[in-house]
DRENTORKE-452037 format. One line per field, with one value per residue (C-alpha): x, y, z negated. Coordinates in steps of 0.2 Angstrom, whole numbers. Last residue first. Layout:
c1 <- X,... .
c2 <- Y,... .
c3 <- Z,... .
END
This chain:
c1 <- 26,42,44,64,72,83,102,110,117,132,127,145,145,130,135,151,141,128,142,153,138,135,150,168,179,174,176,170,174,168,171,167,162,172,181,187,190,193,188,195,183,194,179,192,193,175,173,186,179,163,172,178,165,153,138,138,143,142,152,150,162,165,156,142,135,123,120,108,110,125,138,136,124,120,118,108,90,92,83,92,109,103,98,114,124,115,114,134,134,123,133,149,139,135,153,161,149,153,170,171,178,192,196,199,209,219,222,228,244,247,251,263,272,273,279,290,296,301,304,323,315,304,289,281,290,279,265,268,278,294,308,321,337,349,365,375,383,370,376,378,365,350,335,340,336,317,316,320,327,342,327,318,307,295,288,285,268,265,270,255,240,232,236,225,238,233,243,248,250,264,273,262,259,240,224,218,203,219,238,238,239,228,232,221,225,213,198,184,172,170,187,193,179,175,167,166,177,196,196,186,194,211,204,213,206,212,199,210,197,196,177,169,179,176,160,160,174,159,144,156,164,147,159,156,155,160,160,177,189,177,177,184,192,196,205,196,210,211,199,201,188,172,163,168,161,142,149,158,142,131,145,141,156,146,145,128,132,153,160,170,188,199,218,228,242,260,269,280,266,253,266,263,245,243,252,247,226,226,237,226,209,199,186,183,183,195,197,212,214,227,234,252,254,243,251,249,267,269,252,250,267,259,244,254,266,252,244,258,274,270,268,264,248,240,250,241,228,213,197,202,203,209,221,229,229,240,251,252,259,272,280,282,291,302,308,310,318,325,327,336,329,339,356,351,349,341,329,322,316,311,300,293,288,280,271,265,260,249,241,237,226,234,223,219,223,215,198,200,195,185,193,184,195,190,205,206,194,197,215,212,211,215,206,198,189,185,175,166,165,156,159,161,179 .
c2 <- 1211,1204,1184,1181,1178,1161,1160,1146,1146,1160,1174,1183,1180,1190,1203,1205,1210,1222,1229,1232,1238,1252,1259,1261,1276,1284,1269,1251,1243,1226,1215,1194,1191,1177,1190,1197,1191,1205,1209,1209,1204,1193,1177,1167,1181,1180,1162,1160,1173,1162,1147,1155,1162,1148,1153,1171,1186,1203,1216,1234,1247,1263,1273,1268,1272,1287,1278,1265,1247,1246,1232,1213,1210,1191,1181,1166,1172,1185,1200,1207,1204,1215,1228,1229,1231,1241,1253,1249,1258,1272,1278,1278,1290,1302,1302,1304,1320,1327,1323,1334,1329,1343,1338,1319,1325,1334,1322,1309,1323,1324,1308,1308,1322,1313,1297,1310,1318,1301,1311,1313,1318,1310,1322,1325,1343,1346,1348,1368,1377,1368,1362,1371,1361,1372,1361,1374,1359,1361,1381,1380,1368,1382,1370,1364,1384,1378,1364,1347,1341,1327,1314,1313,1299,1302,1318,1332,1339,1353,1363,1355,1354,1371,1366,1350,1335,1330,1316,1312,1297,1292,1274,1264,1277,1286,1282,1292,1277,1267,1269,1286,1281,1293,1296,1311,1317,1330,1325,1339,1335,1352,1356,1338,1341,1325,1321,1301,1293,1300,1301,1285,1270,1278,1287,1281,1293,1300,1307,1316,1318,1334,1332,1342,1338,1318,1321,1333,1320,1306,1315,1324,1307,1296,1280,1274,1255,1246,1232,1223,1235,1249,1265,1279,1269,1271,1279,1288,1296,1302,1289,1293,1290,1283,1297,1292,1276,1281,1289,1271,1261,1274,1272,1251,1247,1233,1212,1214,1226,1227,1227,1243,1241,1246,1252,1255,1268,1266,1271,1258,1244,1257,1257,1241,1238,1256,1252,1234,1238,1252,1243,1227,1236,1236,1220,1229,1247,1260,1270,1273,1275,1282,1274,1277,1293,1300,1317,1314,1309,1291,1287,1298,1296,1276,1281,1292,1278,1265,1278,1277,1284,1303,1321,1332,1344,1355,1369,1369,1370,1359,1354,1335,1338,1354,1350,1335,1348,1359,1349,1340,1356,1360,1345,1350,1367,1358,1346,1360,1375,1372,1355,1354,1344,1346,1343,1328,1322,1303,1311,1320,1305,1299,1316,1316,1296,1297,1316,1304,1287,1300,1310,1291,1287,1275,1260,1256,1244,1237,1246,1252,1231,1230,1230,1222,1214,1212,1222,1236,1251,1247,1249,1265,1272,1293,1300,1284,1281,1296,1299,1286,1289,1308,1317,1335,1343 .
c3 <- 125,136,135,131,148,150,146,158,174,172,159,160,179,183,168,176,194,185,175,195,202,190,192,182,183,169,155,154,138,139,121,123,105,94,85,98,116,127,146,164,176,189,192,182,170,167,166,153,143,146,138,124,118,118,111,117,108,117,109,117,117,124,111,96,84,93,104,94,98,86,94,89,100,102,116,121,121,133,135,122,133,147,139,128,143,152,140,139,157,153,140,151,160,144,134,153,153,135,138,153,170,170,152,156,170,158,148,162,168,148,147,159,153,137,144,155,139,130,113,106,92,79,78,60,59,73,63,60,49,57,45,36,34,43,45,54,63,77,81,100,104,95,95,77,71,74,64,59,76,72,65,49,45,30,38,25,18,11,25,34,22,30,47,49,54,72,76,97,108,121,119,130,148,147,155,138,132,129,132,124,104,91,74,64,48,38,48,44,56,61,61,69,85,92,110,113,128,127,111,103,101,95,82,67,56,37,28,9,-3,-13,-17,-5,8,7,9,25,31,30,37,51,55,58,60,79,79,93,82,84,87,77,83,71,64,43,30,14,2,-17,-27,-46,-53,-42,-33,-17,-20,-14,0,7,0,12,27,28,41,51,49,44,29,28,11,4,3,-10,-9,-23,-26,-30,-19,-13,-14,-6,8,12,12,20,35,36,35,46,60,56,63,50,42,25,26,17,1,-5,-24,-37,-50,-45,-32,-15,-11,8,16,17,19,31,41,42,50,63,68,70,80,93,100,91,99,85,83,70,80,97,88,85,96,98,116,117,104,114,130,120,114,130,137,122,126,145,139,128,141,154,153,135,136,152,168,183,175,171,190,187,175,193,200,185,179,198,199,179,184,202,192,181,194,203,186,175,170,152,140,126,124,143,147,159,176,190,202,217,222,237,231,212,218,223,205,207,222,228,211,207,220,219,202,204,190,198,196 .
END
């Protein structure tokens, strides 16, 4: 498909062609395209006929789609991945299920997202281990304190965003999991902020559990996202929730009270079945549009909007970039904070852009389907009457 927006936006968003509305905000929720809503209308349609939509013809087939297209995007295999309701879930089957014991020590950011944090927090009380965070430098994740601690006794497991909530900052994951690989550290990613909208490659980085939800940079349904667990660690590890499917005899109805404990070889002995198949359909149906566009190309426009974005705010002199100037640290997101958050997100969603307020910064996260024309018209309304040009020299 060639990237052309406006194309775009009347194939699969035609509201942007009938609201004023200009939706910013794909960092908290995003939009789903028609080819979604229409997978979401067939599987419904067809859900309220049972009979039409067996596991084994069907369900199973479908799940092993998204598969699939989750490990194309992530480049894994098919087999590293398991369909999971969200990254929370995923962050917490990693600190459940890596060999991490009493004494031992995580490794994580100050100022993460509250999903990383929690998980963790909790489970490190069950288990045992003993998290420490690594100050932030100006407010951002400071990756050469993080390197220099990996070399402290005892630490087992690095967890952190990929794209900071709050920052927009992209964590350099082939620099870090590189590090971490060379000293037997688990690197475990919450990647939520960044698939979808940045290129990644798990091998190459060398991510050794990955969580990712669908409902933001993915277009897809709440309740749908995927965990990448790296193959050679899988039949090592074992879920810490177990439901009814365990394995590959479970998918044989006529023999269920067998009792066959052996669990998949692959990361699907992570999955909680029964899944939401059209949720998973679905979600698949917005991933592989995001392939048919290229990542690589959508990483590159949706560049060029936040380019604006921080052009604009440095020739201001009431506005602060919270968000790394250089692209190369950065993804969807851009934090802008202006003297009086809370009345210019007021402003903005009186005037219908939708945004975030985090952290006292106003946060825009325009993705594919977003133009020039509607950042040049939020920016009009985000600066109001007052902010004056600096002097250029």
């Amino acid at each position: 498909m060639t990237f052309d927006p406006d194309v775009l936006r009347r194939r699969e968003f035609p509201w942007t062609l009938q609201e004023p509305r200009i939706y910013l905000n794909n960092a908290g929720t995003g939009p789903l395209p028609r080819r979604t809503i229409e997978t979401l209308d067939s599987w419904n349609a067809r859900r309220a006929q049972p009979w039409l939509v067996s596991d084994r013809d069907v369900v199973f087939p479908a799940l092993r789609r998204t598969r699939a297209l989750c490990a194309q995007l992530v480049g894994a295999s098919p087999r590293e991945i398991a369909l999971i309701s969200n990254t929370s879930y995923g962050l917490s089957v990693a600190a459940h299920a890596l060999p991490i014991g009493p004494g031992d020590v995580v490794l994580m950011f100050e100022r993460e997202f509250p999903g990383v944090v929690y998980a963790w927090t909790a489970i490190g009380k069950t288990r045992g281990f003993v998290l420490r965070c690594i100050p932030t430098c100006d407010g951002l994740a400071d990756e050469d304190a993080l390197l220099a601690a990996l070399d402290a006794p005892d630490v087992r497991a690095v967890v952190l965003s990929w794209v900071g909530f709050a920052t927009g900052y992209r964590a350099d994951l082939t620099r870090l999991g590189q590090a971490c690989r060379a000293r037997g550290i688990y690197f475990v990613i919450d990647a939520i902020q960044g698939v979808g909208v940045s290129p990644l490659d798990v091998h190459e980085s060398q991510v050794d559990i990955l969580a990712c939800g669908g409902q933001k940079w993915l277009l897809g349904p709440w309740g749908a996202g995927f965990l990448y667990v790296r193959e050679s660690i899988i039949t090592h590890l074992q879920s810490p929730i177990v439901s009814w499917l365990v394995g590959p005899y479970g998918e044989d109805y006529a023999r269920l009270l067998d009792y066959d404990f052996t669990s998949y070889d692959d990361a699907r002995r992570f999955e909680v079945m029964t899944l939401a198949a059209q949720d998973f359909a679905a979600m698949g149906s917005s991933i592989e549009l995001i392939l048919e566009l290229g990542v690589d190309s959508i990483a590159q426009y949706v560049r060029t909007l936040i380019d604006r974005v921080i052009e604009w705010a440095h020739g201001r002199s009431d506005v602060r970039v919270v968000t790394p100037v250089e692209p190369s640290r950065r993804a969807g997101i851009v934090l802008i904070a202006p003297a009086s958050p809370e009345a210019t997100s007021r402003r903005l969603t009186d005037a219908g852009v939708a945004h975030s307020l985090r952290e006292g910064a106003i946060r825009l996260s325009p993705h594919y389907y977003n133009t020039e024309p509607e950042i040049e018209a939020a920016l009009r309304i985000f600066g109001g009457a007052s902010g004056r040009r600096r002097a250029r020299h």
